[in-house]
N, C-alpha and C positions, 0 to 999 in steps of 0.2 A: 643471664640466666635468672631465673626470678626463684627464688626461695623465702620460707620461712623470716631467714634470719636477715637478709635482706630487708623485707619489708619490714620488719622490727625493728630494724637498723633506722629504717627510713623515718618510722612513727619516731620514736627513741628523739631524734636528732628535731627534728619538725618541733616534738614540744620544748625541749631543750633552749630551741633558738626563737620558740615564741617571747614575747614581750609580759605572757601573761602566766599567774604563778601556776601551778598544780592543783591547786584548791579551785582560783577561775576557774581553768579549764573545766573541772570536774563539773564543777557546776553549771555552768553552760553546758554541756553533753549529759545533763543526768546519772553521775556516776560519784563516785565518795572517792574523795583525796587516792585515798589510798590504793587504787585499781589505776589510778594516773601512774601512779611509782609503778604498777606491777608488770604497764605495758613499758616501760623506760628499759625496766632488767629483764623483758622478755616472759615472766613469769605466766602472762597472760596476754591474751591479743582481744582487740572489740571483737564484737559481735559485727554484723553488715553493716543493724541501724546503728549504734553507737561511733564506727566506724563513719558513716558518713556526717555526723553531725561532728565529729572530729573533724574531718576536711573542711566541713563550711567554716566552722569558730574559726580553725586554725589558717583558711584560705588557702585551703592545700589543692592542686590536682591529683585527684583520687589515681589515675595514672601512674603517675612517678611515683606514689607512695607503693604499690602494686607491681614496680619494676616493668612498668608497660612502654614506660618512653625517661628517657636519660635525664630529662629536664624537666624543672619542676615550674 
């Protein structure tokens, strides 16, 4: 079942288990440190674009973060 917190779950963990800090990221996707922390505790979620430039950096299939298919 795809929810909310699911897919927060999924963002959450994806950055978590990336190789690169929260500051990278940020900056690679256009965003300030601090909005990386916010999508971790749920606080907030991207936007689409944001969102997808998160997938590319992070090599994510947009899919599985989405709860479209079980495998990432």
């Amino acid at each position: 079942m795809i929810t909310a917190e699911n897919i927060q779950s999924r963002i959450a963990q994806a950055i978590r288990e990336s190789e690169l800090s929260q500051s990278e990221i940020a900056r690679r996707i256009g965003v300030r440190q601090p909005t990386i922390a916010q999508y971790i505790s749920g606080k907030t979620k991207p936007n689409i674009e944001t969102f997808a430039r998160l997938c590319k950096t992070l090599d994510l299939d947009p899919a599985y973060i989405l709860c479209l298919t079980e495998n990432e």
